[in-house]
PDB file of N, H, CA, C and O in Angstrom:
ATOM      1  N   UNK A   1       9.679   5.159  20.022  1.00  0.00           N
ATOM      2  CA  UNK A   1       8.845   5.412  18.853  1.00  0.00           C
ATOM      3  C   UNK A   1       7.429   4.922  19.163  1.00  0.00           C
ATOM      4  O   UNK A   1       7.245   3.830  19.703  1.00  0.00           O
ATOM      5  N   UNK A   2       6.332   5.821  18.782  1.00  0.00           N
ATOM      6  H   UNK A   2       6.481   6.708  18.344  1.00  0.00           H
ATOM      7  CA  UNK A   2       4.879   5.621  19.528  1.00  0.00           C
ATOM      8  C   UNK A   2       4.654   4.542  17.871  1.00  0.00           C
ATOM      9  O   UNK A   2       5.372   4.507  16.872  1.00  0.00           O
ATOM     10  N   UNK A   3       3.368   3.795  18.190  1.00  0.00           N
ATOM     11  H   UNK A   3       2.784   3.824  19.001  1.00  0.00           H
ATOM     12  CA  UNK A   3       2.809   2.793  17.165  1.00  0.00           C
ATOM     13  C   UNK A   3       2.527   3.154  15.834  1.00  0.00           C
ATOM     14  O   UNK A   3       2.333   2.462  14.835  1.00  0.00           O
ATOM     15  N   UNK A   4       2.545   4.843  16.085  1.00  0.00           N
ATOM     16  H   UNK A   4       2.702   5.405  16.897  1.00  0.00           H
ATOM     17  CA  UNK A   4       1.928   5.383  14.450  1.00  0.00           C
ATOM     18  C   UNK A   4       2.581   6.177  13.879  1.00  0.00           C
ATOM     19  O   UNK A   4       2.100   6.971  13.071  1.00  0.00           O
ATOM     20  N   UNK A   5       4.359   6.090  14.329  1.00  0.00           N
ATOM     21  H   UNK A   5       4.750   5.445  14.986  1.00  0.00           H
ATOM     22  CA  UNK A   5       5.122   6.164  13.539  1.00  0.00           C
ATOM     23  C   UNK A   5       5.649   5.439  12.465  1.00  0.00           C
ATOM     24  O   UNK A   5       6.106   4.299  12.376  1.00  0.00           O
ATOM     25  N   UNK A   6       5.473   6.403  11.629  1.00  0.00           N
ATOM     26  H   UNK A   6       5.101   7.328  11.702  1.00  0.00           H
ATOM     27  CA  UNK A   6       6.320   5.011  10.229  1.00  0.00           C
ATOM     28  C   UNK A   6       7.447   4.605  10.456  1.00  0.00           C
ATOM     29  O   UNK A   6       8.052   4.928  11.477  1.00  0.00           O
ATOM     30  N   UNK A   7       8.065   3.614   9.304  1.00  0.00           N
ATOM     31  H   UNK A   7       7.573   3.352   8.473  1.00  0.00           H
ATOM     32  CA  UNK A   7       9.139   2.697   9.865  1.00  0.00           C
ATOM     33  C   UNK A   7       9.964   3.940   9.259  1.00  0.00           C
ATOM     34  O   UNK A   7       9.484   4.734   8.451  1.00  0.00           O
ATOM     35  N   UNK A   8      11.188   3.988   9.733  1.00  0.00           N
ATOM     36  H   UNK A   8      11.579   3.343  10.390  1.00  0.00           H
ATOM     37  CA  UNK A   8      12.440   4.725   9.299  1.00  0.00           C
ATOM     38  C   UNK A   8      12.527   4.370   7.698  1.00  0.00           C
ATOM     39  O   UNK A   8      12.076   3.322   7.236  1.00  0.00           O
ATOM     40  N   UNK A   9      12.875   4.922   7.273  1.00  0.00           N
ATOM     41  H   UNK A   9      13.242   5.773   7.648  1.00  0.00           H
ATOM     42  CA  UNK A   9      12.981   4.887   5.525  1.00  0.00           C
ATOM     43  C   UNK A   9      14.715   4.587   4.759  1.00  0.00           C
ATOM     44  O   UNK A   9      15.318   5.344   3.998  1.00  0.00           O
ATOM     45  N   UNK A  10      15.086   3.469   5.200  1.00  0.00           N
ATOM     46  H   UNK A  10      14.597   2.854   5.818  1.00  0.00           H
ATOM     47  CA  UNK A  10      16.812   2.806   5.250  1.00  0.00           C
ATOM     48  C   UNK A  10      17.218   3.935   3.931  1.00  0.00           C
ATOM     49  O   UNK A  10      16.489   4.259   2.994  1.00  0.00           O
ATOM     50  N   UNK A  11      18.657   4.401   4.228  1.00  0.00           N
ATOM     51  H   UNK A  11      19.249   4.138   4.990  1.00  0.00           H
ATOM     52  CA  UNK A  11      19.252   5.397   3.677  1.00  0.00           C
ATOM     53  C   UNK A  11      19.064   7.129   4.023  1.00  0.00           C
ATOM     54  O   UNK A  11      19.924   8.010   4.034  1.00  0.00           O
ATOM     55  N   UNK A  12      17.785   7.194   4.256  1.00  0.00           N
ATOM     56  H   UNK A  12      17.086   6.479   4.248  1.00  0.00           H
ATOM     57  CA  UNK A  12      17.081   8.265   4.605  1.00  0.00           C
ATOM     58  C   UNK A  12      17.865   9.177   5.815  1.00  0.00           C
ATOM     59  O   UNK A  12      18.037   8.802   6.974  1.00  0.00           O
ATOM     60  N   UNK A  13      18.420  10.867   5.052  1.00  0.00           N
ATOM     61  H   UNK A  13      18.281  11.172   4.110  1.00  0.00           H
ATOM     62  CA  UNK A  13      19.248  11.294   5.717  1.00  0.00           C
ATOM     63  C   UNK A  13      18.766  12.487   6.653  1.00  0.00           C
ATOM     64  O   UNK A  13      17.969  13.111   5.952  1.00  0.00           O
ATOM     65  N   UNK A  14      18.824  12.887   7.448  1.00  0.00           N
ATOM     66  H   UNK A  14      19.471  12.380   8.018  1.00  0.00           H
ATOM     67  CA  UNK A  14      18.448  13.960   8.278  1.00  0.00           C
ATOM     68  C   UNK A  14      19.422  14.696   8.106  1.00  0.00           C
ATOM     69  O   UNK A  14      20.558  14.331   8.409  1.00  0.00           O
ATOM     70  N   UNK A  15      19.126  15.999   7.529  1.00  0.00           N
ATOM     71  H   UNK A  15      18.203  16.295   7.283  1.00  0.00           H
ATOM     72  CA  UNK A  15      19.427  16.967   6.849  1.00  0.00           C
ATOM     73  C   UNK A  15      18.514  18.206   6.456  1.00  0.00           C
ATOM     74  O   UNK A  15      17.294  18.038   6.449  1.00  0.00           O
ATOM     75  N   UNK A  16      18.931  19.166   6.201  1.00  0.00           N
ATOM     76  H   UNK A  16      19.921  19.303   6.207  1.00  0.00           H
ATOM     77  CA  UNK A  16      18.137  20.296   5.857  1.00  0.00           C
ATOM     78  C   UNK A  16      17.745  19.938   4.606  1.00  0.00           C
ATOM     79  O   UNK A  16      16.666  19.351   4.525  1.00  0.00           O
ATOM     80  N   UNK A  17      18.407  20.165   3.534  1.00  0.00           N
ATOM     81  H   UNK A  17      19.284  20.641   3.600  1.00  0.00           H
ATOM     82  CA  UNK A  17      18.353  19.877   2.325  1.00  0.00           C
ATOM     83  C   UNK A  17      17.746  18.476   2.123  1.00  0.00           C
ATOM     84  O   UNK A  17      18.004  17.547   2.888  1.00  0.00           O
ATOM     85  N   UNK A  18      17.028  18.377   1.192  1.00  0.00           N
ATOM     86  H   UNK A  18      16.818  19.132   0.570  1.00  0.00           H
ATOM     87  CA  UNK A  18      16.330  17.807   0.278  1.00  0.00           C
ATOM     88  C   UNK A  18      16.824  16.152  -0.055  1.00  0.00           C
ATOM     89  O   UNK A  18      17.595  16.633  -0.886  1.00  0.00           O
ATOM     90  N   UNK A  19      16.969  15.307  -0.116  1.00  0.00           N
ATOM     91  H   UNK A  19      16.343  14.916   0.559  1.00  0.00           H
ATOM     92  CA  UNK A  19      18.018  13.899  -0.663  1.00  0.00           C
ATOM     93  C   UNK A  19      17.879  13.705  -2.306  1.00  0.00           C
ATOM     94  O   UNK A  19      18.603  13.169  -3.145  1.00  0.00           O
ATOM     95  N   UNK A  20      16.779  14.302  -2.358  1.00  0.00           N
ATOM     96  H   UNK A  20      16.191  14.738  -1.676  1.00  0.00           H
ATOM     97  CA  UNK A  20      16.296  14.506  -4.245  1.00  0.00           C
ATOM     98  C   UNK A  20      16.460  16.000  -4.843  1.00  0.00           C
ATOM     99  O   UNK A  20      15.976  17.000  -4.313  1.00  0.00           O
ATOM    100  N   UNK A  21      17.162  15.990  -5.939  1.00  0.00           N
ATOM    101  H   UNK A  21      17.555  15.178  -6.370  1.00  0.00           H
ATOM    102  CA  UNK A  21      16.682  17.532  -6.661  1.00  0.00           C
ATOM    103  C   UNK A  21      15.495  17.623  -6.645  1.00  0.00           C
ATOM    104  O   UNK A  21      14.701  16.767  -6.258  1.00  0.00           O
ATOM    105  N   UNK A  22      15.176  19.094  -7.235  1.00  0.00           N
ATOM    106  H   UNK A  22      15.822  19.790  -7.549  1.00  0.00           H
ATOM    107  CA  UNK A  22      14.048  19.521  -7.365  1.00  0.00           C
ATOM    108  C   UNK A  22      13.243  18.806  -8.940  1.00  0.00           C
ATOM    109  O   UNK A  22      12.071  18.664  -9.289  1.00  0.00           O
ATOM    110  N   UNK A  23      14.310  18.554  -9.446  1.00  0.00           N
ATOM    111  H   UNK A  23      15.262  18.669  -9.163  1.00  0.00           H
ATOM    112  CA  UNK A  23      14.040  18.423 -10.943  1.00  0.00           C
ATOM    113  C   UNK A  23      13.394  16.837 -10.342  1.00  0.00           C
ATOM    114  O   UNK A  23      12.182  16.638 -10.262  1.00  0.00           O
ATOM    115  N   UNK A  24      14.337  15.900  -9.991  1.00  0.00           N
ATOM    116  H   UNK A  24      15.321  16.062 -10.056  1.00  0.00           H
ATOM    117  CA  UNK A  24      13.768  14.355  -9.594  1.00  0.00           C
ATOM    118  C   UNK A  24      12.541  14.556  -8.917  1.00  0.00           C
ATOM    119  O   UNK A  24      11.554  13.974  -9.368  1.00  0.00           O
ATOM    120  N   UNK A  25      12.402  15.396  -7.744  1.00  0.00           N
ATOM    121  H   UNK A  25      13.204  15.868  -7.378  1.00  0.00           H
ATOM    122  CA  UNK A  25      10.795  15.823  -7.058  1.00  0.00           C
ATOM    123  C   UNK A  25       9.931  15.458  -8.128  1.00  0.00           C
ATOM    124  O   UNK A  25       9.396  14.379  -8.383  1.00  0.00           O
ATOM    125  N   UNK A  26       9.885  16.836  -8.854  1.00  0.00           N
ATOM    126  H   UNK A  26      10.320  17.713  -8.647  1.00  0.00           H
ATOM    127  CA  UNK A  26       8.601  16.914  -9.786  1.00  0.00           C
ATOM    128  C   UNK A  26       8.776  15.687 -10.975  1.00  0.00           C
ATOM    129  O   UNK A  26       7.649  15.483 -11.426  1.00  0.00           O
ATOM    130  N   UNK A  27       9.463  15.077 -11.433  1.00  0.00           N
ATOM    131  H   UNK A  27      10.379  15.243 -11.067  1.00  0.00           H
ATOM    132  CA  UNK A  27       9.141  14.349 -12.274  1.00  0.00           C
ATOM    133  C   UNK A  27       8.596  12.968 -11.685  1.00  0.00           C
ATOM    134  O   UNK A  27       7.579  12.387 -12.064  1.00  0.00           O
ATOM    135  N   UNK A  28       9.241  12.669 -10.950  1.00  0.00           N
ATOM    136  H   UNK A  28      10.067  13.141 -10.642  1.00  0.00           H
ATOM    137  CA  UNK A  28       8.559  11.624  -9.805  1.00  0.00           C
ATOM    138  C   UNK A  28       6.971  11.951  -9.303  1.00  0.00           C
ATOM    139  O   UNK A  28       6.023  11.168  -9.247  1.00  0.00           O
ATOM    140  N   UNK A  29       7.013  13.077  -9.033  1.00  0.00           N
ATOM    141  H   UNK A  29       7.783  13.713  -9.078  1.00  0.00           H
ATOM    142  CA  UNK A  29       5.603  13.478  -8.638  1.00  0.00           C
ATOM    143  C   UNK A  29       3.909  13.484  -9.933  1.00  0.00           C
ATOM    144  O   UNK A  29       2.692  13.308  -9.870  1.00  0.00           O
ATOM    145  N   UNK A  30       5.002  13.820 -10.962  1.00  0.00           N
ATOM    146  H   UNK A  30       5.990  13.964 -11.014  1.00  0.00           H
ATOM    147  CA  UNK A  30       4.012  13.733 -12.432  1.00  0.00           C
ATOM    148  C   UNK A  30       4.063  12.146 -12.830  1.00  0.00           C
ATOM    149  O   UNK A  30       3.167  11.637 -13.503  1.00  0.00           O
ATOM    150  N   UNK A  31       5.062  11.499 -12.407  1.00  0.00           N
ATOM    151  H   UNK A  31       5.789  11.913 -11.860  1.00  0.00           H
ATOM    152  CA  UNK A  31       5.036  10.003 -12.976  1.00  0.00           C
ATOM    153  C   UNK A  31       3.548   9.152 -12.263  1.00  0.00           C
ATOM    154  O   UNK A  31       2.740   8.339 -12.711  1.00  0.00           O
ATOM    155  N   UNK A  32       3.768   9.978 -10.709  1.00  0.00           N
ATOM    156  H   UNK A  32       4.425  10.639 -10.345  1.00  0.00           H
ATOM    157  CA  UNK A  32       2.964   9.139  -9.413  1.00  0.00           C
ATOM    158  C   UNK A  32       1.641   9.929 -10.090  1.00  0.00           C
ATOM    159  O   UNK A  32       0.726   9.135 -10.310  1.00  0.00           O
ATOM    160  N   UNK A  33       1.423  10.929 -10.363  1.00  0.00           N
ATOM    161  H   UNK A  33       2.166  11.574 -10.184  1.00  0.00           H
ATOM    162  CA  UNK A  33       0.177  11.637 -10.398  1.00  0.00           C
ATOM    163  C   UNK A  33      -0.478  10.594 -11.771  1.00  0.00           C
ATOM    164  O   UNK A  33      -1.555  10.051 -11.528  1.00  0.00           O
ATOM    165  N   UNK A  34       0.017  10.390 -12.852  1.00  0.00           N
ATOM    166  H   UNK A  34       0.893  10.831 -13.049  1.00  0.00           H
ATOM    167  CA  UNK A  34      -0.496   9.857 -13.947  1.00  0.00           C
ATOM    168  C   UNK A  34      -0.445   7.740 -13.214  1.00  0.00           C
ATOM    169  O   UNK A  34      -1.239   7.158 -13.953  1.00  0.00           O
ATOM    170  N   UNK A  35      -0.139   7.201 -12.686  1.00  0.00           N
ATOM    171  H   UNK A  35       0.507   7.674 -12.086  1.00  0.00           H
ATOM    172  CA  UNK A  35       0.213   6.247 -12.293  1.00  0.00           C
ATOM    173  C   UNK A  35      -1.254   6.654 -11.287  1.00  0.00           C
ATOM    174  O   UNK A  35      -2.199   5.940 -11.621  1.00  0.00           O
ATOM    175  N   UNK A  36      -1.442   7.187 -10.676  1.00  0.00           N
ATOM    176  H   UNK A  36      -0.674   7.767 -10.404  1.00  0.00           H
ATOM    177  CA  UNK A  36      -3.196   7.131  -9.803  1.00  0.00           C
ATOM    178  C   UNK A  36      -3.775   7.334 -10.609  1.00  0.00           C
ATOM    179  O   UNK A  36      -4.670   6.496 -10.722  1.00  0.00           O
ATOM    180  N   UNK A  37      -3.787   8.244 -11.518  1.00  0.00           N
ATOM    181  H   UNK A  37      -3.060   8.925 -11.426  1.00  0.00           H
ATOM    182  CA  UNK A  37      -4.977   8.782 -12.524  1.00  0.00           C
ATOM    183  C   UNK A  37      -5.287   7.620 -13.008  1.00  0.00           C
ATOM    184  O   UNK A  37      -6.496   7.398 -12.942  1.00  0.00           O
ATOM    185  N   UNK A  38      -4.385   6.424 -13.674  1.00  0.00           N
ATOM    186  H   UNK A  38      -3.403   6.605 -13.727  1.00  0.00           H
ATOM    187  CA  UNK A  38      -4.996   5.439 -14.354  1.00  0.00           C
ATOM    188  C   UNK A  38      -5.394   4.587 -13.934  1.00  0.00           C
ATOM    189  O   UNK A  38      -6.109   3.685 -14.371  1.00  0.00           O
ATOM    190  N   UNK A  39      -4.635   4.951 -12.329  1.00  0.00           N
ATOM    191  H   UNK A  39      -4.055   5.684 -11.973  1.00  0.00           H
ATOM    192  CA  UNK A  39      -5.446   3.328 -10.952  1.00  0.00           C
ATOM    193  C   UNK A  39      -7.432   4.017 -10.942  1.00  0.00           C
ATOM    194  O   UNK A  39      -8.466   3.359 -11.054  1.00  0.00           O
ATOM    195  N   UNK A  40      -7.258   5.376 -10.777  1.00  0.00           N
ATOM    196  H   UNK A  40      -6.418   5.910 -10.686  1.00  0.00           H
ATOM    197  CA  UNK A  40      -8.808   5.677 -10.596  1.00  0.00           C
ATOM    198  C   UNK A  40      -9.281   5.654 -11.448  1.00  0.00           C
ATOM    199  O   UNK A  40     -10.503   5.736 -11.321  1.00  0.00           O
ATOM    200  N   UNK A  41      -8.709   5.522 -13.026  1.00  0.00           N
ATOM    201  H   UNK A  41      -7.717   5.456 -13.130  1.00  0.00           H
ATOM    202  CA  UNK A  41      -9.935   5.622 -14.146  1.00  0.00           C
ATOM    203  C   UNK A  41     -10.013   3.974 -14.359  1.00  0.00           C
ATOM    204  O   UNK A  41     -10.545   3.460 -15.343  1.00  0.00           O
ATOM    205  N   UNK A  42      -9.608   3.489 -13.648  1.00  0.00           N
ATOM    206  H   UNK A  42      -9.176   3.906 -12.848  1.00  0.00           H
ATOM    207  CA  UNK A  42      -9.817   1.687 -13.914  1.00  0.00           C
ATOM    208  C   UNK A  42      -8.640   1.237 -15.154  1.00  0.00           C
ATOM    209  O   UNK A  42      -8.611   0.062 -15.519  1.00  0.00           O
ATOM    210  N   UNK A  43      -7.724   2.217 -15.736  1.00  0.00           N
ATOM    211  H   UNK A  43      -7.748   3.171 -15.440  1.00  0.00           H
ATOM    212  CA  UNK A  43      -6.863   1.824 -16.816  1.00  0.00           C
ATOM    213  C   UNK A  43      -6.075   0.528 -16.300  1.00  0.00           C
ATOM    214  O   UNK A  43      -5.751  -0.385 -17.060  1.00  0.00           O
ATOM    215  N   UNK A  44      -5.829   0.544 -15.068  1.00  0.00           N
ATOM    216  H   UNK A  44      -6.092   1.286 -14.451  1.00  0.00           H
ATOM    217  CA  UNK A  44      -4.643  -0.017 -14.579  1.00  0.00           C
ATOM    218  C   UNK A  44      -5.558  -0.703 -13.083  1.00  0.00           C
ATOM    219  O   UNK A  44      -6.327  -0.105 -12.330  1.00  0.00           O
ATOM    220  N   UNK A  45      -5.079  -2.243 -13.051  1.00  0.00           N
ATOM    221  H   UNK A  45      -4.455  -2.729 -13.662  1.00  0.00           H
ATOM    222  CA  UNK A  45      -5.725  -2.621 -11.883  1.00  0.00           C
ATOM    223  C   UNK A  45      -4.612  -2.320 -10.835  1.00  0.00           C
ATOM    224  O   UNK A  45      -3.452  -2.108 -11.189  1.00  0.00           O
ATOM    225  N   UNK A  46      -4.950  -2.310  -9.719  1.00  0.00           N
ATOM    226  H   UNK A  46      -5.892  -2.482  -9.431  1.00  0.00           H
ATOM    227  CA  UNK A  46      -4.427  -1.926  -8.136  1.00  0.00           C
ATOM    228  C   UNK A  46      -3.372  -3.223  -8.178  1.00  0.00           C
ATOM    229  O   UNK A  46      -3.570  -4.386  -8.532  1.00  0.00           O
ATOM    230  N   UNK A  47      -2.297  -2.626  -7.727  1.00  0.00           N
ATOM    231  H   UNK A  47      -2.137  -1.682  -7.440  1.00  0.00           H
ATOM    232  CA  UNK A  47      -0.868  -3.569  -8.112  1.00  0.00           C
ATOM    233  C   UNK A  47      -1.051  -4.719  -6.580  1.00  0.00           C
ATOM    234  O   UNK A  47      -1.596  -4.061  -5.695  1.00  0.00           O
ATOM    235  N   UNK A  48      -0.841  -5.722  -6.249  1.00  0.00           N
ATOM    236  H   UNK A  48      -0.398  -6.257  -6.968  1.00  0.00           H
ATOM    237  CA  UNK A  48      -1.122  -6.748  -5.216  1.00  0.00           C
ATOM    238  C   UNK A  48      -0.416  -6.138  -3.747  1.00  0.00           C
ATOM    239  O   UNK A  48      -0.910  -6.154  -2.620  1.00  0.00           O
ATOM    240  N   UNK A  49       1.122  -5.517  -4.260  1.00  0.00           N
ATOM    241  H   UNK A  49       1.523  -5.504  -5.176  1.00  0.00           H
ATOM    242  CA  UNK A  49       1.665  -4.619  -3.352  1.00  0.00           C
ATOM    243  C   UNK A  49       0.998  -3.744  -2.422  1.00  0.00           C
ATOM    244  O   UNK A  49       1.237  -3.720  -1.215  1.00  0.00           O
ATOM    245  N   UNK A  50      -0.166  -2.753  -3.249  1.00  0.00           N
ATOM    246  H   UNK A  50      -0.360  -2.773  -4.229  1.00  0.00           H
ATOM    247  CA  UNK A  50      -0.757  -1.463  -2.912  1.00  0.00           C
ATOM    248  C   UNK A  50      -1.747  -2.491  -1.863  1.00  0.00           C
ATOM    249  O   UNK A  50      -1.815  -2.414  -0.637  1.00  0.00           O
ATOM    250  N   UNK A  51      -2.256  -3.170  -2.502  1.00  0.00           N
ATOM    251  H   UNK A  51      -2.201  -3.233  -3.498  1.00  0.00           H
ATOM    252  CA  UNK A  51      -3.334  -4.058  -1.564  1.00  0.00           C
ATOM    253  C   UNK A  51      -3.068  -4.254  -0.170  1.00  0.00           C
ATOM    254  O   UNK A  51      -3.677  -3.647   0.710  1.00  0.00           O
ATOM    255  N   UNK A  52      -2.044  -5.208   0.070  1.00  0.00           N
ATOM    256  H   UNK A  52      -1.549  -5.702  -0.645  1.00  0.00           H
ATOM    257  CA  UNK A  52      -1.214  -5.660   1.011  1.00  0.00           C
ATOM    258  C   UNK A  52      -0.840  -4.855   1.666  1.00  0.00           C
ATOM    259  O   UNK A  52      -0.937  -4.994   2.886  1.00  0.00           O
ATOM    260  N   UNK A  53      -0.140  -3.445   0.986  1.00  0.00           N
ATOM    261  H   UNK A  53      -0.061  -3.333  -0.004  1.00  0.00           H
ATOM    262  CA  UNK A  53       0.076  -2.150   1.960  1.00  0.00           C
ATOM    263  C   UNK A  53      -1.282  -1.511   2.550  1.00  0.00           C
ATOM    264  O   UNK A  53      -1.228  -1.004   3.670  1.00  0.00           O
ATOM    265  N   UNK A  54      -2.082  -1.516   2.080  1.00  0.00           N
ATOM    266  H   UNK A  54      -2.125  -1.928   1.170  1.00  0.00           H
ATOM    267  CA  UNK A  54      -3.304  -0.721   2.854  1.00  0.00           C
ATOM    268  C   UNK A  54      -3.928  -1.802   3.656  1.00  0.00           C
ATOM    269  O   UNK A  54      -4.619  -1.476   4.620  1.00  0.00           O
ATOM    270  N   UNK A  55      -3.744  -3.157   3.337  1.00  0.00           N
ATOM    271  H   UNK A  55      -3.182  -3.422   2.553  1.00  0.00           H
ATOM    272  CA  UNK A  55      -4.934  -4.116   4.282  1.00  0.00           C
ATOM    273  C   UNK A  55      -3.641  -4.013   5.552  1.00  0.00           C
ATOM    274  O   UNK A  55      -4.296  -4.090   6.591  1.00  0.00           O
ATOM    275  N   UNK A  56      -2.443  -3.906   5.871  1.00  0.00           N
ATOM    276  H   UNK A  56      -1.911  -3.844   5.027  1.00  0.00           H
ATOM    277  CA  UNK A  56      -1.420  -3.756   6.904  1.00  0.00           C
ATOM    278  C   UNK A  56      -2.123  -2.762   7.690  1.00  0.00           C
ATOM    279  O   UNK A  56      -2.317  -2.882   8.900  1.00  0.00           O
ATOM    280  N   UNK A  57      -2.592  -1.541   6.814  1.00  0.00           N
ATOM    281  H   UNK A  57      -2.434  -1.445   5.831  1.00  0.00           H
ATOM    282  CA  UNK A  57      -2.326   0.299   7.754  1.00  0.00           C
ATOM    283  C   UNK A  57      -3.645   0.147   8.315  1.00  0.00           C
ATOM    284  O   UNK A  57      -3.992   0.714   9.351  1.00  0.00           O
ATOM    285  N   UNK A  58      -4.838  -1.088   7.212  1.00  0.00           N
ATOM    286  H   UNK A  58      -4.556  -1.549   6.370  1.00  0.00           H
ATOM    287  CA  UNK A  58      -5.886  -0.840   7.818  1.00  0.00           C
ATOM    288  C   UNK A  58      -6.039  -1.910   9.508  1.00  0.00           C
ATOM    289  O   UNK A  58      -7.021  -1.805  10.243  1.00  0.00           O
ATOM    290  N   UNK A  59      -4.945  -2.777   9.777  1.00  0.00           N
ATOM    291  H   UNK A  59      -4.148  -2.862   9.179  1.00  0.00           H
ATOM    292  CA  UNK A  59      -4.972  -3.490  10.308  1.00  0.00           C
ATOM    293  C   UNK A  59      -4.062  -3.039  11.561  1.00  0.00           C
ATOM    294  O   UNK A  59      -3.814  -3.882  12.423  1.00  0.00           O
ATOM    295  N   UNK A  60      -3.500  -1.573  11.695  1.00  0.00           N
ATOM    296  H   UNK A  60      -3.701  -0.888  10.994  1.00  0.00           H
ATOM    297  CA  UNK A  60      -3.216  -0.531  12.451  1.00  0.00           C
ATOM    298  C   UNK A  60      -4.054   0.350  12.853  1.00  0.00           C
ATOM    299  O   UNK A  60      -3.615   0.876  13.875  1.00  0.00           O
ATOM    300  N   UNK A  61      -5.062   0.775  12.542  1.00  0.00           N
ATOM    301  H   UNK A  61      -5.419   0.348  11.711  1.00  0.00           H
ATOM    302  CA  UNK A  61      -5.986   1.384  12.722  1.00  0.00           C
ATOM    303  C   UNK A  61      -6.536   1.792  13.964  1.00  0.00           C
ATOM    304  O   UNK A  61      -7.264   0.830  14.205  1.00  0.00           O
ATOM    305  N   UNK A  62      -6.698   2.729  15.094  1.00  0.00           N
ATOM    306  H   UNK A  62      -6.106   3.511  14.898  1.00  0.00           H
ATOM    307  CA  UNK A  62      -7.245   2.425  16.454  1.00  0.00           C
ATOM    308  C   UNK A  62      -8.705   2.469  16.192  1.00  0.00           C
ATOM    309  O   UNK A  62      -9.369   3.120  15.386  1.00  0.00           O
ATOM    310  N   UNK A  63      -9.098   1.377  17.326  1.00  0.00           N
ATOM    311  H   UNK A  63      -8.558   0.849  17.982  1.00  0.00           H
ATOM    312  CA  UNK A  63     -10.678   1.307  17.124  1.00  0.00           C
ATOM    313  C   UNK A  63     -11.755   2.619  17.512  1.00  0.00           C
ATOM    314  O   UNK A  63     -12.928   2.468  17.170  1.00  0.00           O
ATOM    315  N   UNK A  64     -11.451   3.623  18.070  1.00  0.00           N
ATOM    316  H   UNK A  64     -10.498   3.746  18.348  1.00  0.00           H
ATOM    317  CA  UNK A  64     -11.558   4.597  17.818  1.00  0.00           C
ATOM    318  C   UNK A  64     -12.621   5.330  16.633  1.00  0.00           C
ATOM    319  O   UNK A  64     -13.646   5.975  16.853  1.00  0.00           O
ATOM    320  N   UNK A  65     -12.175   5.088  15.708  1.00  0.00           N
ATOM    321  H   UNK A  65     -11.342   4.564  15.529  1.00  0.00           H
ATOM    322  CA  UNK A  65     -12.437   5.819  14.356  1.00  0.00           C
ATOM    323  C   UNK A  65     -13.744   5.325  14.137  1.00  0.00           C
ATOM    324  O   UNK A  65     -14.459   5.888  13.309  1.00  0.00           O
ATOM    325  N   UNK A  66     -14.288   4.006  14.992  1.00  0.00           N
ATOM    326  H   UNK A  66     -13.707   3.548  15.665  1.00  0.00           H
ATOM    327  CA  UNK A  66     -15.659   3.713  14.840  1.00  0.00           C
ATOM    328  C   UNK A  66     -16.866   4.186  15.546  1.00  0.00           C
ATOM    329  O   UNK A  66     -17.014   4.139  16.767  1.00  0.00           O
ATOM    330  N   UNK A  67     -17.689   4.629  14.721  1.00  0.00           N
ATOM    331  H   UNK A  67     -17.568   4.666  13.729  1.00  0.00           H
ATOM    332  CA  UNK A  67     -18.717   5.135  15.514  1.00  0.00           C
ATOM    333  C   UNK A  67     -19.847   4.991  16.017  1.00  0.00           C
ATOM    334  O   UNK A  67     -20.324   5.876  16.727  1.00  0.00           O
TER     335      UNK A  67
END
């Protein structure tokens, strides 16, 4: 596995099919869509989790990207 693969996702099945209905998809997807909408309108502050997850990916980063 190269460095900028994500970690395996425990349970996570390789399969054709889907592990979620379609119905769980989209409602999950409208829950997440309104759940950013209120992180970007400032309703809702940035959960400590989200933080911690992006200061990690940014701390993966190849130096590269600088110019």
């Amino acid at each position: 596995m190269s460095q900028y693969d994500p970690e395996p996702v425990p349970g996570l099945r390789k399969s054709s099919s889907p592990a979620l209905s379609r119905s769980v998809q989209t409602q999950l997807g409208q829950r997440l869509r309104q759940f950013y909408e209120a992180l970007a309108l400032g309703e809702q502050p940035v959960p400590d989790r989200f933080i911690e997850i992006i200061n990690r990916l940014d701390e993966r980063k190849p130096e590269k990207q600088q110019s």
